[in-house]
C-alpha angles and dihedrals in degrees: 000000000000118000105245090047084061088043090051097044095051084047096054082035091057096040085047086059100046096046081058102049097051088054091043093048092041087042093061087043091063099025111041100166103040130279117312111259088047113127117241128186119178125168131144108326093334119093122178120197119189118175105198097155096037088059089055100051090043087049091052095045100047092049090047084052096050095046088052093039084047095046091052093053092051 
């Protein structure tokens, strides 16, 4: 692997990870308590989280990433 393919892929890497912290740290701003359609059961001292619409978005934005990140490497 040439040395400015791996350059450019910890660049686009970095830039991916980035793009995905700052949703994830405005998301909980806005969302505290996860994003509204996730499932939440609390009694007593048991406490189930289930995430069901987290799992999606994230789905959706990591494929978006990869097929940019798989278009540039073509």
């Amino acid at each position: 692997m040439p040395l400015q393919s791996l350059a450019k892929f910890l660049i686009i890497g970095g830039a991916a990870l980035l793009i995905v912290g700052l949703i994830f740290w405005f998301g909980a701003r806005f969302f505290p308590s996860g994003v509204p359609g996730d499932l939440a059961y609390r009694r007593g001292n048991v406490s189930i989280y289930v995430p069901i619409v987290s799992s999606i978005v994230l789905s959706i934005v990591a494929t978006i990433v990869l097929n940019i990140v798989l278009r540039l490497f073509r």
